[in-house]
C-alpha positions as CSV (number, residue, x, y, z in Angstrom):
1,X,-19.6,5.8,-16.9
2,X,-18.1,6.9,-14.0
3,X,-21.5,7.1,-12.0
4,X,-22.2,3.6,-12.8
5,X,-18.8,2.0,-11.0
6,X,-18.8,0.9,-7.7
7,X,-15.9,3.4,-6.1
8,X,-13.1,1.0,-6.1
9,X,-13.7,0.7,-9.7
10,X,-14.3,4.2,-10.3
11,X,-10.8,5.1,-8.5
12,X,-9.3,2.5,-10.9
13,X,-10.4,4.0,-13.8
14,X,-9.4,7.2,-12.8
15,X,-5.8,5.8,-11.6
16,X,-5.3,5.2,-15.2
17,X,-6.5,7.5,-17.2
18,X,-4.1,9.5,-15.1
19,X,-1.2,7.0,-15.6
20,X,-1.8,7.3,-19.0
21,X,-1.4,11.6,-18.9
22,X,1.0,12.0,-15.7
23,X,1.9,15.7,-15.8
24,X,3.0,17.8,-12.8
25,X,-0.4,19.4,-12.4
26,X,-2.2,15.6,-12.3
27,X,-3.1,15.0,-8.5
28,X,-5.6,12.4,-9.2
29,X,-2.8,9.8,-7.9
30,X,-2.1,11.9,-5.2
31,X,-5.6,12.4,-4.2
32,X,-6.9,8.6,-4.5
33,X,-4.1,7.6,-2.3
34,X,-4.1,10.4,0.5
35,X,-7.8,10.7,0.8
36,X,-9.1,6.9,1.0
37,X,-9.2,4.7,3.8
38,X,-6.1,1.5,3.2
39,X,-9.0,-0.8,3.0
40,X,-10.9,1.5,0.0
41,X,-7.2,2.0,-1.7
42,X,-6.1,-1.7,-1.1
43,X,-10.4,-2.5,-3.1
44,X,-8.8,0.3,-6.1
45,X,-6.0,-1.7,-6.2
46,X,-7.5,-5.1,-6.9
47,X,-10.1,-3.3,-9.0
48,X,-7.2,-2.0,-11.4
49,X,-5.1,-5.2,-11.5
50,X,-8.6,-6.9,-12.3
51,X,-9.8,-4.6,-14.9
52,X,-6.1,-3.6,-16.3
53,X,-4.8,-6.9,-16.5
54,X,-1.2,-4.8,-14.7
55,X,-0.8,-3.6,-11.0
56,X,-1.1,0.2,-10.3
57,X,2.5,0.6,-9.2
58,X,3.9,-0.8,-12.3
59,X,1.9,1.6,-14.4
60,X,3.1,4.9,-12.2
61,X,6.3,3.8,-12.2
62,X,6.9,3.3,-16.4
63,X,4.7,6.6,-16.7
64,X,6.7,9.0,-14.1
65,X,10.3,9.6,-13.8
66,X,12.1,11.4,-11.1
C-alpha cells in the first residue's frame, strides 16, 4: 500500500500510524517534518485531514505528553 500513494499520502499514512504508537524511539514525526520541503509537509497535511477526517497536530498532541 504504501508504494501505491502519491507521497503526501504516503507521509499521511505514516504520520498516523505513528500517532497511533508514539514512543521515544518513533522519529517518523520527526523525520516527515525535518526532511520535506513546507510545500510537501503543508500537501501531508491536507492529505491527513482529508483521509483522517482530524488535523495532524490534534492527533500528536492527544497522543504525546511532555
Amino acid at each position: 500500500m504504501l508504494w501505491t500513494l502519491e507521497p503526501a499520502e504516503r507521509d499521511a499514512y505514516l504520520a498516523k500510524e505513528s500517532t497511533k504508537m508514539f514512543t521515544k524511539d518513533n522519529w517518523v514525526l520527526v523525520e516527515i517534518a525535518c526532511t520535506r520541503s513546507s510545500l510537501e509537509f503543508f500537501k501531508a497535511k491536507q492529505a491527513y485531514q482529508v483521509r483522517y477526517k482530524t488535523s495532524i497536530e490534534e492527533d500528536v498532541a492527544y497522543h504525546t505528553s511532555g
